[in-house]
C-alpha positions in Angstrom: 112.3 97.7 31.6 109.4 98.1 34.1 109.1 101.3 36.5 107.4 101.7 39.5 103.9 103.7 39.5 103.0 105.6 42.5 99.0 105.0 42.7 96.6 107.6 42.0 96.4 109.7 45.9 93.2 111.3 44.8 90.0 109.9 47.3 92.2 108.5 49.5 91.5 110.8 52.4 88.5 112.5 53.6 88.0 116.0 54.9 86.8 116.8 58.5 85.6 120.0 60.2 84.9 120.9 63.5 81.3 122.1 63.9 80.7 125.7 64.7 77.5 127.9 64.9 76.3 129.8 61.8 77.2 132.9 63.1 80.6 131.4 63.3 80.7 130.1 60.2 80.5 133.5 58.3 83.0 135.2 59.7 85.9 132.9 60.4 85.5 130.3 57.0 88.2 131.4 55.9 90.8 131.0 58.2 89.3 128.1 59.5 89.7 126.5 56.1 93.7 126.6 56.3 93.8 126.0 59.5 91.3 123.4 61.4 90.7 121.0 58.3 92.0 117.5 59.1 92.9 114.7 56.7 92.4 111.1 57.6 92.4 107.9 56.0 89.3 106.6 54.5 89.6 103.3 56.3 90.2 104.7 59.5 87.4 104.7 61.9 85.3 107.6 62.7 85.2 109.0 66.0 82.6 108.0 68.2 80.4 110.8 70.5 81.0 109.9 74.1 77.5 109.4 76.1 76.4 112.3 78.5 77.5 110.1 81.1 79.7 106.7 81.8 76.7 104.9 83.0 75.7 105.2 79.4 79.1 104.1 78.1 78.7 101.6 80.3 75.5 100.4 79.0 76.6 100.2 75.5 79.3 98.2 76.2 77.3 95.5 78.4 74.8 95.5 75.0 77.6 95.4 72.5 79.3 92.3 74.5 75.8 90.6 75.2 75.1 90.4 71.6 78.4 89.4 70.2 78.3 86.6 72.8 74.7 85.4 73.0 74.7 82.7 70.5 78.0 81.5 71.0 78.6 78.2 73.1 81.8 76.0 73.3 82.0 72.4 73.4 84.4 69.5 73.7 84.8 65.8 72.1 86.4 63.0 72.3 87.7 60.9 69.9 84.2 58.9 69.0 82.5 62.2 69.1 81.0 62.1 72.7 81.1 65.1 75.6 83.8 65.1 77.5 81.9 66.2 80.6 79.0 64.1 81.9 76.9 65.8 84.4 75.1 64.0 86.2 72.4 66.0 89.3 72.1 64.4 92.5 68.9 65.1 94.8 69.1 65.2 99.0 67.3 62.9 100.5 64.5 65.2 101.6 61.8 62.9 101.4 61.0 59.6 104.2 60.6 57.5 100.9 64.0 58.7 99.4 65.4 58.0 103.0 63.8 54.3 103.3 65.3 53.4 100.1 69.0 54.5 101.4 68.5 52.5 104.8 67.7 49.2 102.1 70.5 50.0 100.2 72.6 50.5 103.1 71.4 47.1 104.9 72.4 45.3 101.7 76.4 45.8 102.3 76.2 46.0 106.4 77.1 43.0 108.3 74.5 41.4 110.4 75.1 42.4 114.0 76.6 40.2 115.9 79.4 40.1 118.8 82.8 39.9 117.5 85.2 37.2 118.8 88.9 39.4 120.2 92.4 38.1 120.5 95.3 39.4 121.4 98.2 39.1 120.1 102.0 40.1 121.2 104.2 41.1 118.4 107.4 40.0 119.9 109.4 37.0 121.3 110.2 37.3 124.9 113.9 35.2 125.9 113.3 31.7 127.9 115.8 29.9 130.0 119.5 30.9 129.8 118.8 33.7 127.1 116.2 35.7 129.6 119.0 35.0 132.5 121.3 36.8 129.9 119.0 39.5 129.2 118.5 40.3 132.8 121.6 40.5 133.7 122.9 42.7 130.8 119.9 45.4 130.9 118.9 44.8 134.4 115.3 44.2 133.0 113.1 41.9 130.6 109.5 41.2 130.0 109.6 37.7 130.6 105.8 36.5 129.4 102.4 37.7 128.3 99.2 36.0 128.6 95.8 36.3 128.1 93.5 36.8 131.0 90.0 34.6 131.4 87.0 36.6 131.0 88.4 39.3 129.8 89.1 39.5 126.1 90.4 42.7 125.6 93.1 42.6 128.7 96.4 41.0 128.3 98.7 40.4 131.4 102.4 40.1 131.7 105.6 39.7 134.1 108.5 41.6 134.4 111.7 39.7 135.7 114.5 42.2 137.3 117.8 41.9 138.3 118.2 42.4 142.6 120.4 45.2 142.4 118.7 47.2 144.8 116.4 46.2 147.8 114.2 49.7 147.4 113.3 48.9 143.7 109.6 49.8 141.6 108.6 49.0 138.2 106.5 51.1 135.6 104.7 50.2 132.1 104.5 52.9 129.7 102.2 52.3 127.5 100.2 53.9 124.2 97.0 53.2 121.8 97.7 56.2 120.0 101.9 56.1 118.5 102.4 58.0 121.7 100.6 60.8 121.2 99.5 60.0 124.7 100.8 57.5 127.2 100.5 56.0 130.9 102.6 54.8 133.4 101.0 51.7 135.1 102.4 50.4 138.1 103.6 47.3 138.6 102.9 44.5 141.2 105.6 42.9 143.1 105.3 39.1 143.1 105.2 37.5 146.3 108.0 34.6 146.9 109.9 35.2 143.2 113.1 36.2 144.5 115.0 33.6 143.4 118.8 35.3 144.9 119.9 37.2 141.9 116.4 38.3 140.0 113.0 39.6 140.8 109.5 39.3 139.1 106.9 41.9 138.5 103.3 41.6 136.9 101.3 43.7 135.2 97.8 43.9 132.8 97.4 46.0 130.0 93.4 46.4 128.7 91.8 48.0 125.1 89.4 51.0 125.5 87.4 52.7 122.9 87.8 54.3 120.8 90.7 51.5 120.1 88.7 48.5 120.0 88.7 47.6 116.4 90.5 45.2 114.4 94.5 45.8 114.3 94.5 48.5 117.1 97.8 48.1 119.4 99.7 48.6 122.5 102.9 49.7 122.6 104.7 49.5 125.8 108.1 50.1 127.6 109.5 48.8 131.2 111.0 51.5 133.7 112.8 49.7 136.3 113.1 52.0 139.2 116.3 51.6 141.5 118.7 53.8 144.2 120.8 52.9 141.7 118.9 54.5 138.8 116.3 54.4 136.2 116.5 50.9 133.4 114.5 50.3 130.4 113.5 47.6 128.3 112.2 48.6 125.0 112.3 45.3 122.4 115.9 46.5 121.6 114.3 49.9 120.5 111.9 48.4 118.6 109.0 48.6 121.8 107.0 45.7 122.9 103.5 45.3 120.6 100.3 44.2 121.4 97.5 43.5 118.2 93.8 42.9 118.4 92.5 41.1 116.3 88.8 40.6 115.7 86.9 37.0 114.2 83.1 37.0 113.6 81.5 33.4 113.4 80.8 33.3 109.6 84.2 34.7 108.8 85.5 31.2 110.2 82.8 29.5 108.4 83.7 31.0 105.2 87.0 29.8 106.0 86.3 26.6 106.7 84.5 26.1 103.7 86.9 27.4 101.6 89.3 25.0 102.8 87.0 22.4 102.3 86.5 23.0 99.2 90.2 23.2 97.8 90.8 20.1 99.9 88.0 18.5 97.9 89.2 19.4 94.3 92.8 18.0 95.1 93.0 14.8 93.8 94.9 12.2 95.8 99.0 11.8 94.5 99.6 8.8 92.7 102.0 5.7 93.6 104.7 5.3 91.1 106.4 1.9 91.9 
């Protein structure tokens, strides 16, 4: 049967004494002996002199941390061994030949200036015949036709037909480049002889400005029609009347073209089964 053995205490602590002056010393060694002696672990850390001030405690501490981290840098893999992180240092263009070679660069990718060809486009189908009749009578109002106006590419002009409810009558097109963050109310024009009994025809002429000039800017618009017997909109059945322009440049259709040639060319003939 094994017991266990306590392990040998002795030189397992170390003695430690205040310091005193020699004078001191003499007279008070005794008592100092049972009282102020103090026991501590050999493995324990000795106590460490604070600095006259805590700009030198301070200073230690930067010099302690600079030296444990001075030689010790951190780096990343990936799975075939190579950094993670490419840097890569870009210089401004400070000098006219760094400058001439961006303008070459540039020109390589810019398309040659030329004038563009515009169109415009309506986004909706206005009612003909009977169904614009029908329309007229039931809202009172309709946009009846848009067309495009010669010599002016960027200008669209429309009519308005209205139902002759009222003899003191006016009609307004609201209109918006920007999703209505802005809008205008253009008047429009009555046209002579139109009254036909029961209807009445307006015209108007909405025109692109810049900023919206570019390809696939629009023109939303709504009819007021103005009566004693109050206000009447048309609105596309909520949906607003759109107007798109579009924008052609000369060798755009004569890529086209030669596209089409081209799959025209490789499509061989069907053949006559008889």
């Amino acid at each position: 049967m094994s017991f266990l053995t306590i392990p040998c205490q002795e030189n397992l602590f170390t003695t430690i004494k205040p310091s005193r002056n020699s004078d001191e010393e003499d007279e008070e060694e005794e008592e100092d002996d049972a009282e102020n002696v103090r026991l501590i672990p050999r493995c324990s850390p000795v106590p460490r002199k604070r600095g006259s001030s805590i700009h030198d405690e301070t200073a230690e501490y930067m010099r302690i941390h600079q030296a444990l981290s001075a030689g010790k840098r951190v780096s990343f893999a990936d799975t075939t061994g190579g950094d993670l992180v490419d840097v890569k240092e870009f210089v401004a263009f400070d000098s006219d030949d760094e400058s001439e070679r961006w303008d070459e660069e540039r020109a390589k990718y810019r398309r040659p200036d030329q004038e563009p060809t515009y169109h415009v486009q309506p986004e909706f189908n206005s009612p003909t015949g009977g169904a614009l009749l029908q329309a007229v009578r039931r809202s009172k109002v309709e946009v009846e036709k848009l067309s495009s106006v010669e010599g002016e590419p960027l200008a669209v002009t429309g009519t308005v037909r209205v139902l002759n409810i009222s003899f003191h009558k006016a009609v307004y097109i609201r209109s918006t480049m920007d999703n209505w963050t802005t809008y205008f109310d253009h008047p429009a024009e009555y046209v002579q002889g139109s009254c036909d009994g029961d209807t009445d025809q307006f015209s108007f002429k909405l025109s692109f400005s810049p900023p919206f000039i570019t390809h696939g800017s629009r023109i939303e618009f709504v009819v007021r029609y103005e009566t004693s017997d109050g206000d009447f909109w048309a609105n596309n059945s909520s949906m607003n009347y759109v107007v798109t322009l579009l924008l052609t440049y000369e060798d755009d259709s004569a890529q086209s073209n030669a596209d089409t040639q081209q799959i025209k060319g490789i499509l061989r003939p069907p053949k006559a089964y008889r």
